[in-house]
N, C-alpha and C positions, 0 to 999 in steps of 0.2 A: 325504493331502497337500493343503494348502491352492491355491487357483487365485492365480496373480498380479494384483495387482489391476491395471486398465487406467490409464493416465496419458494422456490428452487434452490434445492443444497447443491454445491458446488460441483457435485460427481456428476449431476445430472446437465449440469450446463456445460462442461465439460464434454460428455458425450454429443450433447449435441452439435458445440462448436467441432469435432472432431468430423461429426456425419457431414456438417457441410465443410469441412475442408478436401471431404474427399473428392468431390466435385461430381460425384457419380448420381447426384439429383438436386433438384431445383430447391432455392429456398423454399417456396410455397408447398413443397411437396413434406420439405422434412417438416415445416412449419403442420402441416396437415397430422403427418405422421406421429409427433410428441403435443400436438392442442397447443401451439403457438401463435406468436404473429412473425411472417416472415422477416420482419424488421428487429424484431428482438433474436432471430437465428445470427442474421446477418452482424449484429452489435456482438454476441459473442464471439462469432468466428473472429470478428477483428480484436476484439479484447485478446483472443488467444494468441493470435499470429503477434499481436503487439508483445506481449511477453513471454512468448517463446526463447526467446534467449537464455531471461533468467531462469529458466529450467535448467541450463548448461553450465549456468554459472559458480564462482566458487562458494563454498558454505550450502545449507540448505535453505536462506533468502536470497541469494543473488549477491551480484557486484558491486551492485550501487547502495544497498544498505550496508553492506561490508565497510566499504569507504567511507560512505558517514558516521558509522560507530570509529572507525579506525581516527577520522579528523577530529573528532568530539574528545575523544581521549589523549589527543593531541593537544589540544585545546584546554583541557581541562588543569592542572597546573598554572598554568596565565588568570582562568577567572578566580582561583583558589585565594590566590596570590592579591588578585585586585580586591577582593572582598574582605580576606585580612586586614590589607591597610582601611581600607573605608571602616571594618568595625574600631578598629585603634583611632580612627579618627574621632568617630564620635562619642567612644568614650573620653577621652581628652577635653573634647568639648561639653559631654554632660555633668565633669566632675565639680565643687563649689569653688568657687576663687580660693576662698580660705584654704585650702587642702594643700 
């Protein structure tokens, strides 16, 4: 019978990407430390260091979803507009000749 594998709420992976960024011990150690494998410390820390920025960034999601709601809404107007004409289209074409 296979073991269930462990699910880690976010605070907790967190601390631990944190312990190894400090660099004051070895992955196998903190991996020892929290019942890890030192390849899943080391996936967090880098998950961490990768989005570290957006922590900084503007809003409380970051820059880069900011931007893409901001272009979408840009955007949005132009498909309004195409999808008008297409329905007026095919009502035109649904109606009976006779009409």
């Amino acid at each position: 019978m296979k073991a269930k594998r462990k699910r880690h709420d976010p605070a907790f992976k967190a601390r631990v990407a944190l312990e190894a960024s400090k660099g004051s011990q070895t992955f196998p150690e903190i991996a020892r430390a929290f019942d890890l494998h030192p390849a899943q410390v080391a996936a967090w820390k880098k998950i961490m260091t990768a989005g570290a920025a957006g922590v900084f960034g503007p809003g409380p999601r970051g820059g880069a979803e900011a931007a893409d709601r901001e272009r979408e809404r840009d955007e949005l107007p132009a498909k309004i507009g195409q999808l008008v004409v297409e329905v007026d289209c095919l009502r035109k074409k649904s109606t009976p000749l006779g009409r």
